[in-house]
LUMDRENRO-646396 format. One record per residue (C-alpha): residue in three letters; y, z, x. Coordinates in steps of 0.1 Angstrom, whole numbers. Layout:
<atoms>
+------+-------+-------+-------+
! type ! north !    up !  east !
+------+-------+-------+-------+
!  ALA !     Y !     Z !     X !
...
+------+-------+-------+-------+
</atoms>
This chain:
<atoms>
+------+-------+-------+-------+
! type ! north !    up !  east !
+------+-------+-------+-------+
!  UNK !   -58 !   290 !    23 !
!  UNK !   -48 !   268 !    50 !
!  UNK !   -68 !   286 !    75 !
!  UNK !  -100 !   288 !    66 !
!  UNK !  -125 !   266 !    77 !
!  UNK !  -153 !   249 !    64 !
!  UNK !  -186 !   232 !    80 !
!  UNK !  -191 !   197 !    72 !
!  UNK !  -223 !   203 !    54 !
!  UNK !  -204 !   221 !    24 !
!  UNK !  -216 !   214 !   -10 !
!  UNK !  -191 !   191 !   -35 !
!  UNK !  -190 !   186 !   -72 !
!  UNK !  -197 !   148 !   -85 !
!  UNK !  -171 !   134 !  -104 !
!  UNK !  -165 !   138 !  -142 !
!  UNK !  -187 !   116 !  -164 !
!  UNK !  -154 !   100 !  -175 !
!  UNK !  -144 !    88 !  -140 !
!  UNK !  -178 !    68 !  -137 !
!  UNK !  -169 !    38 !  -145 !
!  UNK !  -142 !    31 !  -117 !
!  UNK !  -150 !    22 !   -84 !
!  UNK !  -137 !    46 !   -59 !
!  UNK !  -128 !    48 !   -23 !
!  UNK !  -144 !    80 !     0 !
!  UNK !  -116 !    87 !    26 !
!  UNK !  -115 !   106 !    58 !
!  UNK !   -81 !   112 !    63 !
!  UNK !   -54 !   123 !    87 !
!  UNK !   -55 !   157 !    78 !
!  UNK !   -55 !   193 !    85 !
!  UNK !   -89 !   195 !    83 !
!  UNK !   -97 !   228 !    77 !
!  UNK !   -99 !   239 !    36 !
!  UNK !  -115 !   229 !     5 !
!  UNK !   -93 !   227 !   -31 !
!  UNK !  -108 !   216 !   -61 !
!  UNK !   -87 !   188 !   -73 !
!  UNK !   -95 !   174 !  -107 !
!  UNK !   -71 !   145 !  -110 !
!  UNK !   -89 !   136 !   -76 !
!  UNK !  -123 !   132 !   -91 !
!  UNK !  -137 !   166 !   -84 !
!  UNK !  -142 !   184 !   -54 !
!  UNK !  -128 !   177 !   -23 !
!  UNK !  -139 !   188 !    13 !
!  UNK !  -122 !   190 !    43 !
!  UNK !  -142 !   192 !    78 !
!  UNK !  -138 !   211 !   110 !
!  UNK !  -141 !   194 !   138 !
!  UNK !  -149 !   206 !   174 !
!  UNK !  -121 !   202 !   201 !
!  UNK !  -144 !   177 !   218 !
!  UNK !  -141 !   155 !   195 !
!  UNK !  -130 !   118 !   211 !
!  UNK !   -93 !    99 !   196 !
!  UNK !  -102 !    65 !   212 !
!  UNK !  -102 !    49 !   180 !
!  UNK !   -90 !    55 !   144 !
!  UNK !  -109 !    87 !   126 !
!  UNK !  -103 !    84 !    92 !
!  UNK !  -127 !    66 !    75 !
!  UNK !  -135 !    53 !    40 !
!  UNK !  -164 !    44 !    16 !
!  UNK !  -160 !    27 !   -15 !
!  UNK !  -186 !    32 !   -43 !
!  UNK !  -195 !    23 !   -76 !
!  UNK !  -197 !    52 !  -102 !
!  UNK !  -208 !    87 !   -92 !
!  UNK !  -197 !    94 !   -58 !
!  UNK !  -231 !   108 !   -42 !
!  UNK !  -219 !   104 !    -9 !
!  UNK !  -228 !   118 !    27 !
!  UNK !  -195 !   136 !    46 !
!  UNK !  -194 !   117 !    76 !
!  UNK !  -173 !   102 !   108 !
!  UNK !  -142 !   126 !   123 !
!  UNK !  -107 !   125 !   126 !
!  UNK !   -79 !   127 !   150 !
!  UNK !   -46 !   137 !   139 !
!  UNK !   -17 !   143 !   114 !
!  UNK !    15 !   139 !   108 !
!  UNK !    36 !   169 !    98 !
!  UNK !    71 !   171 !    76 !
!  UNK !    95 !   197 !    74 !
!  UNK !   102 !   183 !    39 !
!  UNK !    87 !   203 !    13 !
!  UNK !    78 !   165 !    -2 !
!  UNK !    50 !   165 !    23 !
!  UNK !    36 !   200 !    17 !
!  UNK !    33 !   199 !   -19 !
!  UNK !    29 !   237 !   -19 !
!  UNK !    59 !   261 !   -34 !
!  UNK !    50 !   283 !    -5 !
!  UNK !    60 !   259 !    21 !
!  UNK !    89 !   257 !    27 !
!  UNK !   110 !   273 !    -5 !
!  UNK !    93 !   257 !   -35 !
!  UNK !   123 !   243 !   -51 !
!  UNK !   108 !   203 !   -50 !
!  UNK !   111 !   181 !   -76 !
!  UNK !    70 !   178 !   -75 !
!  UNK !    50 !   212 !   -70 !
!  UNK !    10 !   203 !   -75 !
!  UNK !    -6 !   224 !   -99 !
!  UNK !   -29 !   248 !   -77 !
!  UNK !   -53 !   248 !   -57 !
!  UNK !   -37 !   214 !   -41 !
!  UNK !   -39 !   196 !   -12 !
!  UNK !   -10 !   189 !     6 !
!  UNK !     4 !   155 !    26 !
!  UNK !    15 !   126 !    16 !
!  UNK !    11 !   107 !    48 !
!  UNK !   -23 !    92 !    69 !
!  UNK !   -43 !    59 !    71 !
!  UNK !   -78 !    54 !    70 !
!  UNK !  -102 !    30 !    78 !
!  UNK !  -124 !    12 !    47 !
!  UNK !  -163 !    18 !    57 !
!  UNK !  -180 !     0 !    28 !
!  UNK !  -165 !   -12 !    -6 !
!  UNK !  -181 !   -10 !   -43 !
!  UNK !  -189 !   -46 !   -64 !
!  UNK !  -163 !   -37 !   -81 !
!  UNK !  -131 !   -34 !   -52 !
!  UNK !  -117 !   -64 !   -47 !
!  UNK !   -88 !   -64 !   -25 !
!  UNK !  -103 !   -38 !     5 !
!  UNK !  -128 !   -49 !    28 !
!  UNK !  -150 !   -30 !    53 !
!  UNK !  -128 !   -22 !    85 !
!  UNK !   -93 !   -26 !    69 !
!  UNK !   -67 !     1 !    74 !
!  UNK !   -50 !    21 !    45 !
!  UNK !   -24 !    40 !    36 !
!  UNK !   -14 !    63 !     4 !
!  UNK !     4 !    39 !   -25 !
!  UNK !    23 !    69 !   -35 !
!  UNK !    33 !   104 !   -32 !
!  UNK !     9 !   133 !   -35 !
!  UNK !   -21 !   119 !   -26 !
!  UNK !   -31 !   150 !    -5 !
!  UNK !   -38 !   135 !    26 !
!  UNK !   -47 !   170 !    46 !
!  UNK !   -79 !   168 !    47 !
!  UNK !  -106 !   148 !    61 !
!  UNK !  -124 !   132 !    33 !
!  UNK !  -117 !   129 !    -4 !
!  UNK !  -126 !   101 !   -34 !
!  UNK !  -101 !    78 !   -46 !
!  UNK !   -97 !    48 !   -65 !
!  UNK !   -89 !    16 !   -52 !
!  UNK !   -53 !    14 !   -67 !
!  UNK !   -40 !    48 !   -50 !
!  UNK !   -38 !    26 !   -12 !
!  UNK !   -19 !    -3 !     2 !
!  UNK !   -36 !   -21 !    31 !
!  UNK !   -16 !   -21 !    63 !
!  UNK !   -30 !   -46 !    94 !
!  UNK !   -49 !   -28 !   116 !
!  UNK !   -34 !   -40 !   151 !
!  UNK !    -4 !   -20 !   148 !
!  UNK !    -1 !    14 !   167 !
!  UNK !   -19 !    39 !   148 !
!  UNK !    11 !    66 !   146 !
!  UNK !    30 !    41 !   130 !
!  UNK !     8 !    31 !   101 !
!  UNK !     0 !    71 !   101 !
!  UNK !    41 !    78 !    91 !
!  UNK !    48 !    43 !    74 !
!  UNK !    45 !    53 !    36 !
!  UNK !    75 !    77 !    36 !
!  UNK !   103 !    76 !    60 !
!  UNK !   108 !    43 !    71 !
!  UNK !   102 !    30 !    29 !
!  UNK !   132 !    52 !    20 !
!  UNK !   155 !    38 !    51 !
!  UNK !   149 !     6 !    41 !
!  UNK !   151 !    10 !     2 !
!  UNK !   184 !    27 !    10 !
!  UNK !   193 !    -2 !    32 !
!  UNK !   183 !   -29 !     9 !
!  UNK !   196 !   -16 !   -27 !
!  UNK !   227 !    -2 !   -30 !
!  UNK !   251 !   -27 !    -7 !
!  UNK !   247 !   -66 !     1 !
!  UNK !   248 !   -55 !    37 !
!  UNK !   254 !   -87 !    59 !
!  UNK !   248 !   -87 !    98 !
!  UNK !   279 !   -76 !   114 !
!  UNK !   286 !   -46 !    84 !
!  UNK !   280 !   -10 !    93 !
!  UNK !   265 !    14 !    80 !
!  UNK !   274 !    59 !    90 !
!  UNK !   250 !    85 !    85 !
!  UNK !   243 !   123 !    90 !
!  UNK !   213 !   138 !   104 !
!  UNK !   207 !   104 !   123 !
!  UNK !   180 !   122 !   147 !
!  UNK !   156 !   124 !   118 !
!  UNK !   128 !   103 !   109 !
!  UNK !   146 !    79 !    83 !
!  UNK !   177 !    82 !   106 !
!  UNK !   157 !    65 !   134 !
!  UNK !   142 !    43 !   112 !
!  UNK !   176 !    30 !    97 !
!  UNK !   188 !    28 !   131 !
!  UNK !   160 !     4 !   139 !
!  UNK !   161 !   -16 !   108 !
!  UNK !   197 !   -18 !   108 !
!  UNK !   197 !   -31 !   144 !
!  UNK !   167 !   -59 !   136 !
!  UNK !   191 !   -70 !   109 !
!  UNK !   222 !   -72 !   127 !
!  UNK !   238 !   -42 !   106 !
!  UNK !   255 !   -17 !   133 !
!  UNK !   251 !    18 !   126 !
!  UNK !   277 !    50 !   133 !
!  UNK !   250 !    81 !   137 !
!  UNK !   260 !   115 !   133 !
!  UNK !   243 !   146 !   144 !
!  UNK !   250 !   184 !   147 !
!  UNK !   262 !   191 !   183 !
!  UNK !   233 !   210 !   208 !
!  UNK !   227 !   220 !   245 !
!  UNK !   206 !   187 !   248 !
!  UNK !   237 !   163 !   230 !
!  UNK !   233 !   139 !   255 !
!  UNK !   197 !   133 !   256 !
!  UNK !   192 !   126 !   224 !
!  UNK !   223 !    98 !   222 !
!  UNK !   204 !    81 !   245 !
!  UNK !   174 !    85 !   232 !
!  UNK !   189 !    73 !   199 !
!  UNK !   211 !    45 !   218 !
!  UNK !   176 !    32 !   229 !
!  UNK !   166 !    28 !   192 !
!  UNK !   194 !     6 !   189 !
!  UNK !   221 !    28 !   177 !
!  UNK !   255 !    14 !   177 !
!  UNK !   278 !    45 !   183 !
!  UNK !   262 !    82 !   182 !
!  UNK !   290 !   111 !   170 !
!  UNK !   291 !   150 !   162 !
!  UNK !   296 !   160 !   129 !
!  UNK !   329 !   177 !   145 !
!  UNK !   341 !   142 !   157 !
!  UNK !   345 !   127 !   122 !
!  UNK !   383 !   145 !   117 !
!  UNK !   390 !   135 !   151 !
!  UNK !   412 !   105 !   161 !
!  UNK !   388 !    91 !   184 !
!  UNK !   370 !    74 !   152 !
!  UNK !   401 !    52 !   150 !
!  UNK !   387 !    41 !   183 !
!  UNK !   351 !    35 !   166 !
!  UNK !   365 !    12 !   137 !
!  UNK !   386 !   -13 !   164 !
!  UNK !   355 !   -26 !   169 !
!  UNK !   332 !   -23 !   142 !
!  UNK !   344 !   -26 !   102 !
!  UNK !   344 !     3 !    82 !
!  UNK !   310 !    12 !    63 !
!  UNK !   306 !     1 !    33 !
!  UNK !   276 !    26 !    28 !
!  UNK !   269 !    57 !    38 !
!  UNK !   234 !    77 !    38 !
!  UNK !   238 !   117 !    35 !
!  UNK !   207 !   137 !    39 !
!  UNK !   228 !   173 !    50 !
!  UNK !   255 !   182 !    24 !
!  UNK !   284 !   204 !    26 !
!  UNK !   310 !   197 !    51 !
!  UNK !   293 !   170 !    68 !
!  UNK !   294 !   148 !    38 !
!  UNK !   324 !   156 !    29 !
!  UNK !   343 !   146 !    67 !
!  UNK !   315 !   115 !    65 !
!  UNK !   331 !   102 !    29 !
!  UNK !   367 !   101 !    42 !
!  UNK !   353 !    68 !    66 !
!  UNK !   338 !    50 !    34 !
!  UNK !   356 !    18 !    25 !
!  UNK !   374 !    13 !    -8 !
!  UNK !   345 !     5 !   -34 !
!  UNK !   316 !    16 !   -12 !
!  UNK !   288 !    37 !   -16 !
!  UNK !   270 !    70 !    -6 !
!  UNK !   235 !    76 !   -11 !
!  UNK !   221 !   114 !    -5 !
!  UNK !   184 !   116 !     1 !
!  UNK !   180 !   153 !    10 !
!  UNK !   204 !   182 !    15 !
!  UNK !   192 !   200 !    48 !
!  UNK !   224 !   222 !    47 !
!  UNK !   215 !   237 !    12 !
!  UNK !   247 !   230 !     6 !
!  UNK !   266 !   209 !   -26 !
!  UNK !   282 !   174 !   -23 !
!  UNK !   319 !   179 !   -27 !
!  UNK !   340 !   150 !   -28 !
!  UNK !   378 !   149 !   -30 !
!  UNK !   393 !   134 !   -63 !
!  UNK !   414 !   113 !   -45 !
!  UNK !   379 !    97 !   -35 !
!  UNK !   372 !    86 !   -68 !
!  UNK !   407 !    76 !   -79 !
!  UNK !   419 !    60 !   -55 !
!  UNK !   395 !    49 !   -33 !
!  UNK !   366 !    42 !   -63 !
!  UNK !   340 !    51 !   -40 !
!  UNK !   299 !    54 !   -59 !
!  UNK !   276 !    82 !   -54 !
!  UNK !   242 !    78 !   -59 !
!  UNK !   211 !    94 !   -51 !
!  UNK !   176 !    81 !   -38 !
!  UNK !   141 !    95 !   -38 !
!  UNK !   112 !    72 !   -25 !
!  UNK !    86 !    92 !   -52 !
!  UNK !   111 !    78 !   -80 !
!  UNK !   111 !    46 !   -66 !
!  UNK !    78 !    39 !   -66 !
!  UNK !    71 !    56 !  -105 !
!  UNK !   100 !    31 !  -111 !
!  UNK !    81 !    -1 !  -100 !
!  UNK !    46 !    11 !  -107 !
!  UNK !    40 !   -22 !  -123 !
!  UNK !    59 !   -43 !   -97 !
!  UNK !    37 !   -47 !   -70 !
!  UNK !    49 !   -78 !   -51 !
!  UNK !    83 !   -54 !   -42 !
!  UNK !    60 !   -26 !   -29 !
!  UNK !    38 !   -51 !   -11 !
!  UNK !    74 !   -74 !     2 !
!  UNK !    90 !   -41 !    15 !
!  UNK !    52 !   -28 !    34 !
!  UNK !    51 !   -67 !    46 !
!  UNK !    86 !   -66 !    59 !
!  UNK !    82 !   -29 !    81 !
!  UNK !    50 !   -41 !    90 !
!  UNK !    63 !   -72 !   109 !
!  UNK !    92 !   -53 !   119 !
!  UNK !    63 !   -25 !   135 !
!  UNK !    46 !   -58 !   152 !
!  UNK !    73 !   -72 !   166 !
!  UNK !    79 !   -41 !   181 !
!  UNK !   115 !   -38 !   161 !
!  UNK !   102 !    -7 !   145 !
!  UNK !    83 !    24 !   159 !
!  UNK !    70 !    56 !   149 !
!  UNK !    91 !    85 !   152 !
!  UNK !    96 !   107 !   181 !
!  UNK !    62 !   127 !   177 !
!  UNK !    49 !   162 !   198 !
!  UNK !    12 !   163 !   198 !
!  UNK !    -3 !   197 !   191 !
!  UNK !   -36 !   208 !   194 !
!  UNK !   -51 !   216 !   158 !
!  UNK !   -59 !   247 !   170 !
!  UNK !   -21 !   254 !   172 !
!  UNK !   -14 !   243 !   143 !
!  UNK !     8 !   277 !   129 !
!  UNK !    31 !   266 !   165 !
!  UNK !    32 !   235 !   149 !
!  UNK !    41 !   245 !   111 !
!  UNK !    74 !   268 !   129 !
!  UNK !    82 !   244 !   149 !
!  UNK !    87 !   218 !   121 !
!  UNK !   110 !   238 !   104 !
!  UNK !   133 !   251 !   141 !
!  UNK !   171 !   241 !   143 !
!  UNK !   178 !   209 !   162 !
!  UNK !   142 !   197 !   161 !
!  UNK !   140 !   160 !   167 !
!  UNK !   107 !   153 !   167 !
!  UNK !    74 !   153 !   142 !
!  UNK !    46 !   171 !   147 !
!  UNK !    14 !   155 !   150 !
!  UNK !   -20 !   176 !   151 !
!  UNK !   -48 !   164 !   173 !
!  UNK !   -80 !   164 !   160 !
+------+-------+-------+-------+
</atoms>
């Protein structure tokens, strides 16, 4: 289970005969650090360290080894911290938080899908890592809680390592799917707008940076809460454009909104119910909705009159499909990593808003993910 911990001394199966001839990369990760799942799509068994509260965070913990064949290696270095989701897609476990995902890992598993490492040494045969380069999963599921694991060279993407570390630590998932979304579905020029719901979370504030660095404006919408007002700024300070309650969208005062701003031709949904519904009615003629997730639990419903007369397109987007989808088109996974990268440089982009948590807390941390009108990722220090 989750809690139980386990001395970095423990003893690990060598990978299958079969996997022998690939060269492999031996990853500290950002993880939970604390259990030990026998993974055989992994290459065999994979442990996951304690480590004492002393431990120092001065520089990046999770390290890697390539090498070539059997992977007799030495668990070594530490690690400092990791990123937490309240989307199931990070968890990978149908205990956490209703099991209903489109991808459940066979157990035992290891959950997490984000983290970055740091390359220690590379195998004769790797050829586009090098000692001291930082990485980051290629894909879903990679099972990045825990602290060291053996993977091949394929299942990372590089990322330069003079960019803040929480940001290459929440790269591969949130701000991907806001700018897939962004990019795909509308020939968005600078001065067009784009609405969504749940605005506060971490592809919401990622849209509403990548809109703003590409001269898209933005209308956000969030549920109304005691603290409304701090986070419009906060979320005004990201660059949004105009910041609304979901109870705002029947009122006249979004007349006021489109004086100055066109209506969107796009629209990002990841609530459902009602609050897609009121967001639709702002869509122009022949524009699109994408849904992403459906924190209400709740259908899509959409008026006839929407499709009839208005022609509007519903799609749906999921980064995991997106990435089976061009599993043989690198250059677009490498363009759109290049792209937030420079974004995260030129200081255009940042991590989400983050509370650090002692790993010792980590249950606090768990609930606290999964609390009404939370704003805010939990990251555990290691």
């Amino acid at each position: 289970s989750m809690g139980t911990a386990c001395s970095t001394g423990a003893q690990h199966k060598a990978p299958h005969e079969a996997d022998t001839h690939l060269d492999f990369c031996f990853l500290e990760h950002f993880p939970l650090g604390c259990c030990v799942f026998n993974q055989p799509h992994a290459l065999g068994a994979l442990v996951a360290a304690s480590v004492g509260p002393g431990a120092s965070s001065d520089a990046p913990a999770l390290v890697m080894m390539l090498t070539k064949g059997r992977a007799n290696c030495t668990w070594i270095g530490r690690v400092m911290m990791l990123p937490l989701n309240p989307c199931p897609a990070s968890l990978h476990l149908p205990v956490l938080p209703t099991g209903t995902y489109a991808i459940l890992a066979p157990l035992p598993a290891v959950a997490g899908n984000e983290g970055v490492g740091r390359v220690l040494e590379v195998g004769p045969g790797v050829t586009a890592l090098r000692p001291g380069d930082w990485v980051i999963p290629a894909d879903a599921g990679l099972g990045t809680w825990r602290t060291q694991a053996v993977f091949p060279e394929a299942s990372l993407l590089q990322v330069p390592s003079d960019i803040p570390l929480l940001c290459a630590a929440t790269l591969s998932v949130n701000p991907c799917t806001a700018y897939r979304m962004l990019a795909d579905f509308e020939s968005l020029a600078p001065g067009d707008s784009v609405i969504q719901n749940a605005a506060n979370s971490g592809v919401g504030q990622a849209v509403i940076q990548i809109a703003k660095a590409t001269g898209i404006r933005t209308i956000n919408v969030v549920r109304d809460r005691p603290d409304l007002p701090k986070l419009v700024e906060r979320l005004k300070a990201l660059g949004a454009d105009h910041v609304i309650t979901e109870d705002m969208l029947r009122k006249p005062e979004m007349k006021e909104i489109f004086k100055s701003i066109p209506k969107p031709r796009l629209a990002l949904n990841c609530v459902g119910g009602k609050s897609t519904t009121e967001m639709l009615r702002h869509l122009q003629p022949k524009g699109t909705m994408v849904t992403y997730g459906g924190m209400a639990k709740q259908p899509v419903t959409v008026p006839v009159s929407a499709f009839i007369f208005r022609d509007v397109r519903l799609r749906g987007f999921w980064m995991t499909q997106w990435k089976k989808d061009h599993a043989h088109d690198k250059e677009s996974l490498s363009s759109m990593m290049d792209t937030l990268c420079q974004l995260v440089q030129r200081g255009q982009l940042g991590a989400p808003a983050c509370t650090t948590v002692p790993l010792e807390d980590f249950k606090e941390a768990l609930v606290a993910s999964t609390q009404p009108f939370t704003s805010s990722k939990q990251v555990l220090l290691l």
